[in-house]
N, C-alpha and C positions, 0 to 999 in steps of 0.2 A: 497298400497301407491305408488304414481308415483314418480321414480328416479328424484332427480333434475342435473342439469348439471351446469359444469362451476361452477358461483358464480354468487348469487345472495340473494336480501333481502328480507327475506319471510314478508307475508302480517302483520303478528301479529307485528314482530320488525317495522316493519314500522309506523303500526298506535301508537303503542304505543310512538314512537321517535317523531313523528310528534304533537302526544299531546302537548307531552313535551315542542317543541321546541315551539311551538302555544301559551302556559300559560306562559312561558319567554319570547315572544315577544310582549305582553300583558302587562306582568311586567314591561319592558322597555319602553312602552309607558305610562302606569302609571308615572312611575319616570321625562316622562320631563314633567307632571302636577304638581307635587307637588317639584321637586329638585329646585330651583330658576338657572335658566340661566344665563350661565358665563365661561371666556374664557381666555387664558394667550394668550399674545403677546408671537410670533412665530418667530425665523431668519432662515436664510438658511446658513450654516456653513460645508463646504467642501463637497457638496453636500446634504447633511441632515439638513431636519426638526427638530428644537430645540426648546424646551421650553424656556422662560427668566423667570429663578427666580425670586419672587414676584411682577409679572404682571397681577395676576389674577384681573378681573375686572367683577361685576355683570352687569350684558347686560337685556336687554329689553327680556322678553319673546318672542319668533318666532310665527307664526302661525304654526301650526303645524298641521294640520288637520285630525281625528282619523282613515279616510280612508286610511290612507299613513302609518298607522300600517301596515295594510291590505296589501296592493301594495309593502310594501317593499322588498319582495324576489325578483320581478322583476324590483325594481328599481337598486337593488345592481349590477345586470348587467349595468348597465350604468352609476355606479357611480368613484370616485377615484380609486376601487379596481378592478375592470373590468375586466383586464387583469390579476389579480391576479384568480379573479373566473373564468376566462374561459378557462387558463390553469388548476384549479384542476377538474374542470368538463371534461375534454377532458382526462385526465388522469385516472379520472374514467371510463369512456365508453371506452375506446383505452384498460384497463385492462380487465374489464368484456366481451370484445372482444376475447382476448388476451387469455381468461384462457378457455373459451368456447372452441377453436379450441384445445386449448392444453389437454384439458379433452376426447373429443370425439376423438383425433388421438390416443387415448390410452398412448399416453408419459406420462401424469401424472401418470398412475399407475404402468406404468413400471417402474418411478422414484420412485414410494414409495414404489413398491415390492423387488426391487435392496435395499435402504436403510433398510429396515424393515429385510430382510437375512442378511445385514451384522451387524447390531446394535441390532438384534433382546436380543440379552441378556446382553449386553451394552447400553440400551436404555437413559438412566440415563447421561451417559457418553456423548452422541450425546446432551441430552437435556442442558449439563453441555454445552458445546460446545457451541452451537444456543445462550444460552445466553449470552454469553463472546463475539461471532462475534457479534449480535447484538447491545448491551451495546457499546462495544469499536466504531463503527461506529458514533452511536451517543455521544460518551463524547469525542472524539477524533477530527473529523471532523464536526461536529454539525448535522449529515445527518438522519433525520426524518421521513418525508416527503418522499421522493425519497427509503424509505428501503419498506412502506408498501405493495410496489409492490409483496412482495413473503411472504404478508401474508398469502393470499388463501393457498399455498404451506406449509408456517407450521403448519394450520387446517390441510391441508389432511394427512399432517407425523402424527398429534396425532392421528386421526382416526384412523389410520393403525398401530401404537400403542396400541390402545384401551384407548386412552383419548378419551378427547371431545374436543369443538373448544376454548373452554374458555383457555386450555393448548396453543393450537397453538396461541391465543391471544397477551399469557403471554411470551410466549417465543420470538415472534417476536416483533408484535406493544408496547408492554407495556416495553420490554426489551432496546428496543429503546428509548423508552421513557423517562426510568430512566436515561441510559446512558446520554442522554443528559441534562438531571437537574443534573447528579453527573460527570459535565465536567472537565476534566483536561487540554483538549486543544482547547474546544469547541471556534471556531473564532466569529460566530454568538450570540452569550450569553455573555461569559467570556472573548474574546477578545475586543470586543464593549466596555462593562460596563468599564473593566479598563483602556480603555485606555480614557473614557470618567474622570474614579476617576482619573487620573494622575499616575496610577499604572503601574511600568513595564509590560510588556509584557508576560501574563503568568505564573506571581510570584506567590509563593505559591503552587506549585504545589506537591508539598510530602503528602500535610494536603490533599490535593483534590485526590491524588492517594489511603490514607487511605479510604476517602467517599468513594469512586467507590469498592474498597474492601469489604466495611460494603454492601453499598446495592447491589454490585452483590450477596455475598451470604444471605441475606434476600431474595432476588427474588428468588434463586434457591431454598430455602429451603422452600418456600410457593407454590411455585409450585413442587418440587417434594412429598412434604406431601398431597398434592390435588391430586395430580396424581395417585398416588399411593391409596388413596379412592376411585376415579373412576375405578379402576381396579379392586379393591376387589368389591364394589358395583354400576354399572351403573350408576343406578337409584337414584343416590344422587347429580347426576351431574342438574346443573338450566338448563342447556339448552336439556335434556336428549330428551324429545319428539322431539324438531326443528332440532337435530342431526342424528334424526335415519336415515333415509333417505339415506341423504349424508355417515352415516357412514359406514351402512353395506354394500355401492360399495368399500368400500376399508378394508373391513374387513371379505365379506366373497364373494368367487367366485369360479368357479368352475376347472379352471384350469390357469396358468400364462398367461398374456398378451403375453410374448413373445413366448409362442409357437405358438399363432395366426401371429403376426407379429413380424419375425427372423429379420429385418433389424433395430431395434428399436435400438438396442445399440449403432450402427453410430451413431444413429438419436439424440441421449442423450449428443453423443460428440459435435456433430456441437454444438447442443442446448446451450450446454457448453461454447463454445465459448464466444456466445452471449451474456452470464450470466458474465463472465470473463469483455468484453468491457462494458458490463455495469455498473460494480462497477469500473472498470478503471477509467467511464466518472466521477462518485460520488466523487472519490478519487481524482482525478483532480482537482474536482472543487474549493478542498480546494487549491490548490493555482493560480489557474486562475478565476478570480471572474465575467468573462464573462460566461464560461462555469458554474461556481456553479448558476449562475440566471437563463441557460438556463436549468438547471438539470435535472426539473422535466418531463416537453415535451420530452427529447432527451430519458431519462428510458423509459418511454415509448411507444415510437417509437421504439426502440430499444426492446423491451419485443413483441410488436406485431410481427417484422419482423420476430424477435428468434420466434415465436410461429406458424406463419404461414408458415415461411419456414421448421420446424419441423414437420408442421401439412401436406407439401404433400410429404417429401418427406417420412413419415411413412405409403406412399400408404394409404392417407387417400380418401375421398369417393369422386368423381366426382366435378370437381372445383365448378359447383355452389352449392355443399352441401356445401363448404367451404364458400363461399360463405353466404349462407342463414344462417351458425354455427354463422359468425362472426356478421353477421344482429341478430339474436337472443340474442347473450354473449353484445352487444352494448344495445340493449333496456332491457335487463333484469337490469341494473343501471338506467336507468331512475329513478324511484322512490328516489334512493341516489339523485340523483341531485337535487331533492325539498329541501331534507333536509339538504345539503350543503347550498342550499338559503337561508331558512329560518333562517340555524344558521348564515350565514356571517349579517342576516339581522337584528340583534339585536343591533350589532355595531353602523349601518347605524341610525335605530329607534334613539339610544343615541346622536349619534351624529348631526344628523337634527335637533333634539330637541336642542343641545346646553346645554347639562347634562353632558357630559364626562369629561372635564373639573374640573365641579363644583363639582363633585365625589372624583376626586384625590385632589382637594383645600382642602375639608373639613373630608378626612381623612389623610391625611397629618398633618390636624395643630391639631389634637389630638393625634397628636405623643410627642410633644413636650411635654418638663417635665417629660419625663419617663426616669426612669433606663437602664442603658445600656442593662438590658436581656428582661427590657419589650420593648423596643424601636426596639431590633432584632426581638422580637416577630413578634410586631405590623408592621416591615416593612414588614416582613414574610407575613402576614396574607394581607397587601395593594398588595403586588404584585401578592398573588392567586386572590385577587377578579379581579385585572384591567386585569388578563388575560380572564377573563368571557370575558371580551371584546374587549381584544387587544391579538390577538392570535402571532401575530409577537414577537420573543426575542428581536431584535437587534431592530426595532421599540416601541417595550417599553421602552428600556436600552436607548433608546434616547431622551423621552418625560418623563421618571420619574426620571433618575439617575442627571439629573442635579437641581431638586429642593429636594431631599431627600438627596443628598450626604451633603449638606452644615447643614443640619439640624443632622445629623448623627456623624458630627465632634462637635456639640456642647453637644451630646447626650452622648461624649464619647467612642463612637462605633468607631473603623476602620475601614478604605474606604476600605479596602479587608476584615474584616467581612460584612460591607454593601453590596457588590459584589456575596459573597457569600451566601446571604438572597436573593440576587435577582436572583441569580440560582436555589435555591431551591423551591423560589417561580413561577419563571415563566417554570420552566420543570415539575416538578410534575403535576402541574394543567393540561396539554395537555391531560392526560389520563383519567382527571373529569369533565372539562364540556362538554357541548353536543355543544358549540358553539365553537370549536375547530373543523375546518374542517377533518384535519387530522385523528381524532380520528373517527367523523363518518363516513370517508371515510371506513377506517379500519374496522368498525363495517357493513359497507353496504357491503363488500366483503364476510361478514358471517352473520350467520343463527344468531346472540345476536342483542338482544335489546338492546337500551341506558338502561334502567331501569334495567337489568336482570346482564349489562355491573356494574354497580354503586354497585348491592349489592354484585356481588362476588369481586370485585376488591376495593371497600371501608375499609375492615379491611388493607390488605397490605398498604393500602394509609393513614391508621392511624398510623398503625406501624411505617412506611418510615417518617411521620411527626414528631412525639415520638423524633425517633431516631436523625434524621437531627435536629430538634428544639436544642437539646442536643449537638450535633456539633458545633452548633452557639454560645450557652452559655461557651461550651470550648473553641472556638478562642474568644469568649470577656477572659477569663480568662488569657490567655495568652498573649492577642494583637496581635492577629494575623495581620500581617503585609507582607509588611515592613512598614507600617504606615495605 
């Protein structure tokens, strides 16, 4: 079987991904046939796009025409989010660049043979760790997006572990993930939302320190009882064949990288550096909000320079090998980049059609008349679905929080348990649908399918529901507040 390098998305997760995204964006065309067309009058309000509470008005059906199903991956480049899509596409390629030079200069395995000696019988300990940094990035600063850059990296630490990539998955992108639906200081989510409900700034934060407690150790405890399966028996792992490959370069070789190349440990420090200013830039960005918009380009740019300037001065091979590495680690994402399209392109399908709108109208007003625990449900459950199609927090929390807060106060619910329904709802979902770029970014950096991604990672996403739903019923019980 031929070693693969770098990161890339093998042919099965691809076709399989691409199904998917293909019969959802089919769906979405369906629904602006049959959902009646309709639209809320919109203001501009300190810079932001706001909905006007009960504006909604049914409108004339659009032409819409079924070849523009079709065409829509490549209209999304040219639509409102443009600049949105062509920074996370360059952020892929600049990665899969980026990890190629760092894989052939041999630094990656000198970095997991160095980790693997010292955690080798604390492995547990380290995995304890990776999720606490993870977690806290994302609940703390809202940072996402900008962490999956060192997914690839905690795939190859479980390799060299004797996990699989689904651990390295969990530990990094999904760890992230959670952290950011179980926000304590999240600015982009839970800053937004209350300061839209009229809530201080922040308030509440004891009850949001307990969540973060409850699902860090759920995560850790679902992934080290998996982990610890895969160790006793391989072969029970879902991605076991698409792993092998990849795993046995870092699991079985014949003598240390650095006795090939003695100048590697410099090489690790510089590297280090780099790794240092780039969470500096992330960490920043929470409080310069120029720098948090440029975040994601500057990580990496910053991950290529670190990788490339690791990669000569690890005496690697003749600059246009480097050269040709970096050509190679860039087109082996290509195929990711369709399926970034395809998924930004369901949105677009919706919204051409003039259905997104009439979506949120008409499950909105079957909220009303409920009980304050079916009403946290139900807003629960509106916010996972709108994130099918609005992947932004702070752009949802801008177009839902002002026609759902007002219905919420008659419902009995508080505007900081509403706040908190729409955390729970709009972070969890980043790790379930396939139209969440992020997520298949993450997934295109490894050898998992969306499909293969949905069944190992669906019971934890049941549990995490369980539990948070139960969360929500407890602050109704108390009022959770301060109002």
């Amino acid at each position: 079987m031929q070693q693969r390098r770098g990161v890339a998305l093998s042919k099965k997760s691809f076709f399989s991904s691409v199904t998917i995204l293909g019969i959802l964006m089919f769906l979405s065309g369906v629904l602006t046939r049959v959902l009646p067309s309709g639209s809320y009058e919109r203001i501009l309000k300190d810079g932001r796009e706001k909905i006007v509470p009960g504006s909604f008005s049914v409108l004339e059906r659009p032409e819409y025409p079924l070849y523009r199903w079709i065409t829509a991956p490549l209209e999304v480049l040219f639509g409102e989010d443009q600049v949105t899509i062509i920074v996370i596409i360059l952020f892929l390629l600049l990665i899969g660049a980026s990890f190629r030079v760092l894989d052939e200069s041999g630094l990656l395995r000198y970095i997991m043979e160095t980790l693997v000696a010292k955690y080798e019988k604390r492995k547990y300990v380290l995995m304890g760790l990776l999720i606490l940094f993870f977690m806290s990035f994302g609940s703390f600063f809202g940072i996402f997006e900008e962490l999956i850059v060192l997914v690839p990296m905690a795939v190859t630490l479980s390799y060299s572990f004797g996990w699989d990539s689904l651990v390295g998955l969990g530990i990094s992108a999904m760890a992230s993930g959670f952290g950011f639906a179980a926000a304590i200081l999240n600015p982009f989510t839970l800053g937004v939302s209350q300061k839209i409900a009229g809530l201080p700034a922040f308030s509440g934060s004891l009850y949001r320190l307990l969540i973060f407690s409850v699902i860090y150790c759920i995560l850790y405890g679902y992934l080290y009882l998996y982990a610890k399966r895969i160790e006793k028996n391989p072969s029970f792992s879902m991605v076991y064949e698409e792993d092998r490959a990849l795993k046995d370069r870092f699991t079985h070789f014949e003598e240390p990288i650095s006795t090939k190349k003695e100048n590697l440990g410099k090489v690790v420090k510089i590297y280090g550096y780099f790794i240092l200013s780039m969470v500096m830039v992330i960490a920043l960005g929470f409080f310069i909000p120029v720098l948090s918009a440029a975040a994601l380009p500057l990580v990496a740019v910053i991950f290529l320079v670190a990788s490339v300037t690791a990669g000569i001065l690890s005496e690697y091979k003749p600059f246009q090998g480097l050269l040709k590495d970096l050509g190679k680690g860039f087109m082996a994402m290509l195929p990711a980049v369709l399926l970034i399209l395809m998924a930004m392109s369901i949105k677009h399908i919706m919204t051409e059609g003039m259905v997104m709108d009439s979506v949120l109208y008409y499950a909105s007003e079957r909220m009303s008349g409920l009980s304050p625990n079916m009403a946290v449900l139900g807003l629960y459950l509106l916010i996972l679905m709108l994130d099918f199609f609005i992947g932004s927090g702070s752009a949802k929390a801008f177009l839902v929080m002002p026609i759902l807060l007002p219905l919420t106060d008659l419902l009995q619910v508080t505007r900081q348990t509403a706040v908190q329904a729409f955390l729970f709802g709009d972070g969890f979902s980043n790790l379930l649908f396939p139209t969440n770029p992020t997520l298949m970014i993450a997934l295109g950096l490894t050898v998992v399918s969306y499909p293969k991604w949905i069944r190992w990672s669906i019971k934890i996403q049941g549990i995490v529901f369980i539990v948070t739903l139960m969360f929500l019923f407890l602050a109704n019980s108390f009022q959770y507040g301060p109002f």
